[in-house]
N, C-alpha and C positions, 0 to 999 in steps of 0.2 A: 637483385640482379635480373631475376626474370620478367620484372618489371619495366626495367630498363629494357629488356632485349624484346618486350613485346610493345614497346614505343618506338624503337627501331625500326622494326619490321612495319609497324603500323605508316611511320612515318615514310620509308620507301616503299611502301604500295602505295597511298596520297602522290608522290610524287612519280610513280610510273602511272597514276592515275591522268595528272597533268600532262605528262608529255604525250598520252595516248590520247587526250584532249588537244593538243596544240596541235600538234600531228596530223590529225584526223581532220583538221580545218586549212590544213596548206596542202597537203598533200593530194596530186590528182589523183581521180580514179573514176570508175567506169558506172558509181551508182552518183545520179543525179538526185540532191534534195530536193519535195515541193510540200508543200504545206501538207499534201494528202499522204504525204510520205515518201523514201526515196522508189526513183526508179531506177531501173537497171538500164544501163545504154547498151546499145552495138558496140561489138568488138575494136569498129575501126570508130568511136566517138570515146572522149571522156567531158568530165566537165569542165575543163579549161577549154577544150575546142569548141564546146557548146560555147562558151561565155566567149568567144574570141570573135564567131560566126556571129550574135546576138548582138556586141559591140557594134560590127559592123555595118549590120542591117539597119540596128538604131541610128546609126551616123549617118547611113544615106538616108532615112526616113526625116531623120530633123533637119537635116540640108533641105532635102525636098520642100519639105513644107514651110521653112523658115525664107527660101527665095523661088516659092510660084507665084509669086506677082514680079514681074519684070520691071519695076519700078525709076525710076533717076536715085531719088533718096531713098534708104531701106529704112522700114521702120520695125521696131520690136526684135523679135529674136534676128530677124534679119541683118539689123543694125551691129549688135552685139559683135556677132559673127564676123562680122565683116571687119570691127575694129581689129578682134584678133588677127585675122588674113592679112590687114596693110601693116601692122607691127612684126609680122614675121615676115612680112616680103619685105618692108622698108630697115628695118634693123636687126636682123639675122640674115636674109639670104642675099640680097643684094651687094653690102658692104663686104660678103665675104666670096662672092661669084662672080658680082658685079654686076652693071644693069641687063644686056643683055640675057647672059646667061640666070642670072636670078631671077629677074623674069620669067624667063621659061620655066623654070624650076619649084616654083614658087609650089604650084599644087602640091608637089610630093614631100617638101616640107609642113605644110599644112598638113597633111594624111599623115606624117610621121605625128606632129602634135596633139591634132585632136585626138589619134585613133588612140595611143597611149594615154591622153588624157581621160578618154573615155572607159579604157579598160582599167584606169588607176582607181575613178573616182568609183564605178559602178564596186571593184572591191571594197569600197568601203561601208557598203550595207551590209549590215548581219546576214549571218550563211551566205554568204554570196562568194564564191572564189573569185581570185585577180589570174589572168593569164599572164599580167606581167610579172608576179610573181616567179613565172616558169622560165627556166632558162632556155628551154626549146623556143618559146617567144620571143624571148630577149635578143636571144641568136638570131632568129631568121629576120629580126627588124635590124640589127646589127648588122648581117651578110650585104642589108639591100644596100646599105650605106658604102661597104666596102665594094659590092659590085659597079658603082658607080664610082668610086675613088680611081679602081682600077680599069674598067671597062670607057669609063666617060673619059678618063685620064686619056687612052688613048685614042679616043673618039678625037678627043679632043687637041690635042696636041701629037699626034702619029705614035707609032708606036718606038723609033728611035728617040722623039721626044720625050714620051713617058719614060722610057729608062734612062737615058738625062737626065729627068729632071730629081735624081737619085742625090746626081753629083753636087755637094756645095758648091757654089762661086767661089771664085778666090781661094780655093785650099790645093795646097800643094799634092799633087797627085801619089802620094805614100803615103797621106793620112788622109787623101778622098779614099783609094783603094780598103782603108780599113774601116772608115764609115760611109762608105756606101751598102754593106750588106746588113748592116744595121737600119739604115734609112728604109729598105726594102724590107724589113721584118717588123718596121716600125707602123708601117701602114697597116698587119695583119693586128699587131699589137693594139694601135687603137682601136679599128673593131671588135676587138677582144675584151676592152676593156669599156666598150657601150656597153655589150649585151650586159658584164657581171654589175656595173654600177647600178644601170637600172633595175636587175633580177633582185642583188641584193640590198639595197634602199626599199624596194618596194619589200620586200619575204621579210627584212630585219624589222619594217615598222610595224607588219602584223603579226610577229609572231611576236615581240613585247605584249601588242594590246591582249593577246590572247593567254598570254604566259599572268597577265595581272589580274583578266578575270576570271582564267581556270583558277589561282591561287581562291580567289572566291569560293567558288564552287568546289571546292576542295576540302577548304580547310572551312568552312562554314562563314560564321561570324567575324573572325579573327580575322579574315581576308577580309571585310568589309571598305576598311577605309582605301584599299589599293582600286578600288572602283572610280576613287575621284584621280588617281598616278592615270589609269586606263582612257577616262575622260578625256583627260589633258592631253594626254598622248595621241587618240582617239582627233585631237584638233589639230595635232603638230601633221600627223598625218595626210592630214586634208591637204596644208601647204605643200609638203612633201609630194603630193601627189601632183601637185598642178607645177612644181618647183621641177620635178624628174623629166616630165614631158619638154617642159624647158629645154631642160639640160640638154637632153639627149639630142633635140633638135638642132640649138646650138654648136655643139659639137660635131654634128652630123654635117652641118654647114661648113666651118672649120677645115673639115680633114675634106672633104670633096671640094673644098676650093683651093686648097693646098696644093693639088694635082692636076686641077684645070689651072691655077695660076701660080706654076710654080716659081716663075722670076719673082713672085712679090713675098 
């Protein structure tokens, strides 16, 4: 019996060992890692805001450098770049803005893409936190989205317009009256449901990889073979990170042309 009860014990400390390993790698906080060791930040930094700030810099640094040659045809990472930009202008924002307005629009769907893409992928290096992971991220990229659903909304169609454009066509005004304040809560709802899809795709795919190789580390040898489950997962990931940035854009598309065009 006492044998049993000190493999118990044994066994959930290994396992509050693990979650204080998993934990300790999602969770923000105010001591930055560096090879020399952690530092301690300022009160008003953590390291998600560091990696947020860092994202950004890198984005405008590789823009820069990828188109200072003012060229006709772009070549190399220039090239690249660019294909991405006419595949999100010509088949996400246009078709759902229209030429016009997708046109215009175009850069800030880019910025939603790349800058998520950037913050997805750079998490995927060892010790490296994801800000998209955080939901305070998720959110304030989420808000922009709804700022413009409702703010463009009425920019764009007046402001009697935009709450019009609540009202179904064709629906008998006893059951427009009971879903139109649905329709209105519907709008706050999709933003709501940006920030948690991308906070949680990107926080569920890391904290598997790291739940498989704390089990490593953990429990010795016996965790050995979950390093190749970690791997794999470790690859699914990658998709998932360039697949979220997607997403999130597309949709971001979606619900803001929905209120610039709401007859369609």
């Amino acid at each position: 019996m006492a044998a049993g009860g000190n493999a118990a014990v044994g066994m959930q400390q290994k396992m509050e060992q693990l979650q204080a390993f998993v934990f300790h790698h999602i969770e923000d906080s105010h001591t930055f890692p560096t090879l020399f060791g952690p530092v301690n930040l300022p009160g008003f930094l953590t390291v998600h805001s560091v990696m947020l700030v860092f994202t950004a810099a890198m984005l405008v640094v590789v823009f820069s450098v990828a188109f200072r040659r003012k060229t006709a045809v772009p070549h190399g990472w220039a090239n690249l770049l660019e294909v991405f930009v006419a595949f999100i202008r010509n088949q996400i924002v246009i078709p759902f803005l229209g030429e016009a307005d997708g046109s215009r629009m175009t850069p800030l769907f880019c910025s939603f893409f790349f800058f998520i893409l950037a913050m997805n992928v750079i998490g995927m290096v060892p010790s490296v936190s994801t800000p998209s992971s955080n939901l305070a991220v998720t959110s304030a990229l989420a808000t922009i989205t709804l700022g413009f659903m409702i703010f463009g909304g009425i920019y764009k169609n007046g402001f009697i317009g935009f709450l019009g454009s609540f009202v179904p066509h064709g629906v008998a005004w006893p059951i427009a009256v009971f879903l139109y304040p649905l329709e209105v809560l519907g709008v706050f709802v999709k933003a709501f449901t940006l920030a948690i899809r991308l906070f949680a795709n990107i926080m569920a795919g890391h904290m598997v990889i790291l739940f498989l190789v704390g089990m490593t580390l953990v429990f010795g040898w016996l965790g050995t073979p979950l390093l190749i489950l970690a791997l794999l997962s470790y690859t699914l990931e990658v998709l998932v990170a360039i697949l979220q940035a997607y997403i999130f854009t597309l949709l971001s598309a979606v619900f803001i042309g929905q209120r610039y065009h709401p007859e369609h």
